[in-house]
KEKOL-73431 format. One record per residue (C-alpha): residue in one letter; z, x, y. Coordinates in Angstrom, 2 decimals. Last residue first. Layout:
N
pt aa:a, zz:Z, xx:X, yy:Y
...
***
This chain:
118
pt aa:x, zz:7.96, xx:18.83, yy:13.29
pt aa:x, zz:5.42, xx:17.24, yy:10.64
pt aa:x, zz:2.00, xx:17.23, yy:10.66
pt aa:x, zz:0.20, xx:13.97, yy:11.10
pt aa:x, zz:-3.97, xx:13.99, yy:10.24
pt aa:x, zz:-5.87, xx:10.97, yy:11.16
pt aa:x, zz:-9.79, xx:11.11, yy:10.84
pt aa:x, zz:-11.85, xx:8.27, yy:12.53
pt aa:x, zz:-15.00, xx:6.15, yy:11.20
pt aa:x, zz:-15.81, xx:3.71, yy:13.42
pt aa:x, zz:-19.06, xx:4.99, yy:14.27
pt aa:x, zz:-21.15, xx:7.01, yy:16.97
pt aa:x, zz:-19.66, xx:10.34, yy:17.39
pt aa:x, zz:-18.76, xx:10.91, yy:14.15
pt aa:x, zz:-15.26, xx:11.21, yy:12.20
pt aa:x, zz:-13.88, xx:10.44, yy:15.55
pt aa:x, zz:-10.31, xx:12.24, yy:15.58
pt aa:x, zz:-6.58, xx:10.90, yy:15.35
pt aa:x, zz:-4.26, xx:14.14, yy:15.67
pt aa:x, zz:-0.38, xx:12.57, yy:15.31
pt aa:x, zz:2.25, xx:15.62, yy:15.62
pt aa:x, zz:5.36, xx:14.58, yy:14.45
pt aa:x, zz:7.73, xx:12.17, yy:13.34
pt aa:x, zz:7.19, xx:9.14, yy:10.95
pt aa:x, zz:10.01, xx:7.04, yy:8.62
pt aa:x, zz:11.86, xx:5.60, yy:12.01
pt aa:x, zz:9.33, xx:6.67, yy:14.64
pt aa:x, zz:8.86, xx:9.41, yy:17.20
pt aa:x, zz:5.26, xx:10.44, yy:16.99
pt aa:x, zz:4.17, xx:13.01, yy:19.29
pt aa:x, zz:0.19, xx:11.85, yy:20.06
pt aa:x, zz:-3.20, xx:13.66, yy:19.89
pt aa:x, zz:-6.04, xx:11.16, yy:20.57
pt aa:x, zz:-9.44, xx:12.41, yy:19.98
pt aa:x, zz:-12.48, xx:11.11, yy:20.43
pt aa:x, zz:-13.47, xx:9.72, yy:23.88
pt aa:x, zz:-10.15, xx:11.67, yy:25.23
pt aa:x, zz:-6.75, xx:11.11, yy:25.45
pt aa:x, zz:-4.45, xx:14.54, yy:24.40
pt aa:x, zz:-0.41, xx:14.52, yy:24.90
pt aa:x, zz:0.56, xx:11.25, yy:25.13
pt aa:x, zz:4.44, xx:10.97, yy:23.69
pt aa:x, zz:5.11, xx:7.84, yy:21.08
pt aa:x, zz:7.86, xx:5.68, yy:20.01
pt aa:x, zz:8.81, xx:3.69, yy:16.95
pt aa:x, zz:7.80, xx:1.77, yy:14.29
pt aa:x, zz:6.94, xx:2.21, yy:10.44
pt aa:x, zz:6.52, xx:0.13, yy:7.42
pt aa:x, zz:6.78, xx:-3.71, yy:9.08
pt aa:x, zz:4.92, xx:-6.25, yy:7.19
pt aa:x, zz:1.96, xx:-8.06, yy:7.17
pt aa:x, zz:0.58, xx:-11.14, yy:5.57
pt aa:x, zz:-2.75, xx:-12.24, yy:4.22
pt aa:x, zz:-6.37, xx:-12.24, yy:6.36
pt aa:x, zz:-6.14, xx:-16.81, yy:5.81
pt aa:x, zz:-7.32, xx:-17.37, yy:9.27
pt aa:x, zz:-4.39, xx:-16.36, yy:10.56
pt aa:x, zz:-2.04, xx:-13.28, yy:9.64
pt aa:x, zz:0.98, xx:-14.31, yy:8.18
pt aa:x, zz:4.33, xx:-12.68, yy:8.64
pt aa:x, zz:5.70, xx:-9.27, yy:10.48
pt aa:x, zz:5.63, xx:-9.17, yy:14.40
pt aa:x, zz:7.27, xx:-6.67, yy:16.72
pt aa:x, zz:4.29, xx:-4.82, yy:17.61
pt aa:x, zz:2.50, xx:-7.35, yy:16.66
pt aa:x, zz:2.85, xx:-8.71, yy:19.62
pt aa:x, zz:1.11, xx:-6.50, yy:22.02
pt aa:x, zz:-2.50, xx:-7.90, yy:20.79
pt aa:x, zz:-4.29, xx:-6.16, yy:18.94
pt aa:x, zz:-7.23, xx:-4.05, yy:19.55
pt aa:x, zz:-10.93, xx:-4.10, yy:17.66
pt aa:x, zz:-10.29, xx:-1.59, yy:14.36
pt aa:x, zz:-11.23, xx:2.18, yy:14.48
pt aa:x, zz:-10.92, xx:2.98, yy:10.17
pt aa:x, zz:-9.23, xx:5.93, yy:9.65
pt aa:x, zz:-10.03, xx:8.17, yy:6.73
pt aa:x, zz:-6.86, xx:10.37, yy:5.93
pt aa:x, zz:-5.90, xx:14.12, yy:6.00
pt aa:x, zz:-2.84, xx:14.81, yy:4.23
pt aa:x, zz:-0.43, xx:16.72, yy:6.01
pt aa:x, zz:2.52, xx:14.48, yy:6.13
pt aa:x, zz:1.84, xx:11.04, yy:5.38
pt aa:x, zz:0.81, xx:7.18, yy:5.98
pt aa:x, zz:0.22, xx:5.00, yy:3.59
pt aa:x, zz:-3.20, xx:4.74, yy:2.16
pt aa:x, zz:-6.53, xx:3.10, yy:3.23
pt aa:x, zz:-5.42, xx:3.23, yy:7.02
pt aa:x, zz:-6.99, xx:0.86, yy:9.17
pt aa:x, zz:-6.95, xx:1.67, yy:12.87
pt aa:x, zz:-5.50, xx:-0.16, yy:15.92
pt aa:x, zz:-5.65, xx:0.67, yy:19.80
pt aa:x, zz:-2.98, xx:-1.95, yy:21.02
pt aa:x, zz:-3.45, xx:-4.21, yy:24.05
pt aa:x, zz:-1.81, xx:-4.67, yy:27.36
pt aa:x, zz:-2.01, xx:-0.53, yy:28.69
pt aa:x, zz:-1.88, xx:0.98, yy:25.54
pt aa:x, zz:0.38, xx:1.25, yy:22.32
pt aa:x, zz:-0.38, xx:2.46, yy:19.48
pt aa:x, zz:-1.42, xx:0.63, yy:16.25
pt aa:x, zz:-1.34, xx:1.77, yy:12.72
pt aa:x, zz:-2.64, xx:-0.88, yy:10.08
pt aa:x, zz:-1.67, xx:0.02, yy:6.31
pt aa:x, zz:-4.17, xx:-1.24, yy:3.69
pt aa:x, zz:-4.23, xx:-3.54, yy:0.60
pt aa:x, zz:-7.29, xx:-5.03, yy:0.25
pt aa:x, zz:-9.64, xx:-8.20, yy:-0.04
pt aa:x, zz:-6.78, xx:-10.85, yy:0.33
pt aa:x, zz:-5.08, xx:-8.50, yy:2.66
pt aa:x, zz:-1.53, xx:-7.43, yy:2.06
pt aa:x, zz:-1.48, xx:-5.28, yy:5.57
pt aa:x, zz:1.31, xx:-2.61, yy:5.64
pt aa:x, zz:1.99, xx:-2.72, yy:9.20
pt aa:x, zz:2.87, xx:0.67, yy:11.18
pt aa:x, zz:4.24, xx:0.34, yy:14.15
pt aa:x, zz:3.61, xx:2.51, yy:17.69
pt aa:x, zz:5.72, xx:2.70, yy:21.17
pt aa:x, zz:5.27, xx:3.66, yy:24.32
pt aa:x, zz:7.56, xx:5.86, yy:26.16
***
């Protein structure tokens, strides 16, 4: 299976979690304003995608964007891929459930992620 992390991102303008999954050779990636949880719908912010790495990295991000650091990792099961929606199992060490990531609006950024618990 593929896997996911979740990096809590001290950035010098904000502190946000980053949630990546795992595809093909890069990472989708969105920015989370909270940390993740149960039944609470949160803004998602579609980021460009990561590189692979930083699925095991934790440390300084260059060009002076702060430090990250693990919160979450762990697996993932596919279940719905389309233009805008991903629905996902979530296997992780903190996280497990059902992961529904949804375009806020067909032509933005803006995503809704919503994780219910098994």
């Amino acid at each position: 299976m593929p896997g996911f992390v979740v990096l809590q991102h001290d950035h010098p303008q904000s502190l946000h979690w980053d949630f990546m999954l795992e595809f093909d050779n890069h990472l989708f990636t969105w920015s989370l304003p909270l940390p993740p949880c149960y039944n609470h719908l949160l803004p998602a912010t579609a980021l460009p995608g990561h590189r692979k790495e930083y699925l095991d990295y934790e440390g300084p991000v260059s060009k002076g964007r702060g430090r990250v650091a693990r919160w979450d990792r762990g697996r993932f099961e596919l279940l719905i891929r389309e233009e805008n929606l991903l629905e996902v199992n979530l296997c992780g060490e903190k996280l497990a459930g059902r992961l529904r990531i949804e375009r806020a609006t067909a032509s933005d950024d803006q995503w809704r992620w919503l994780l219910t618990p098994r």
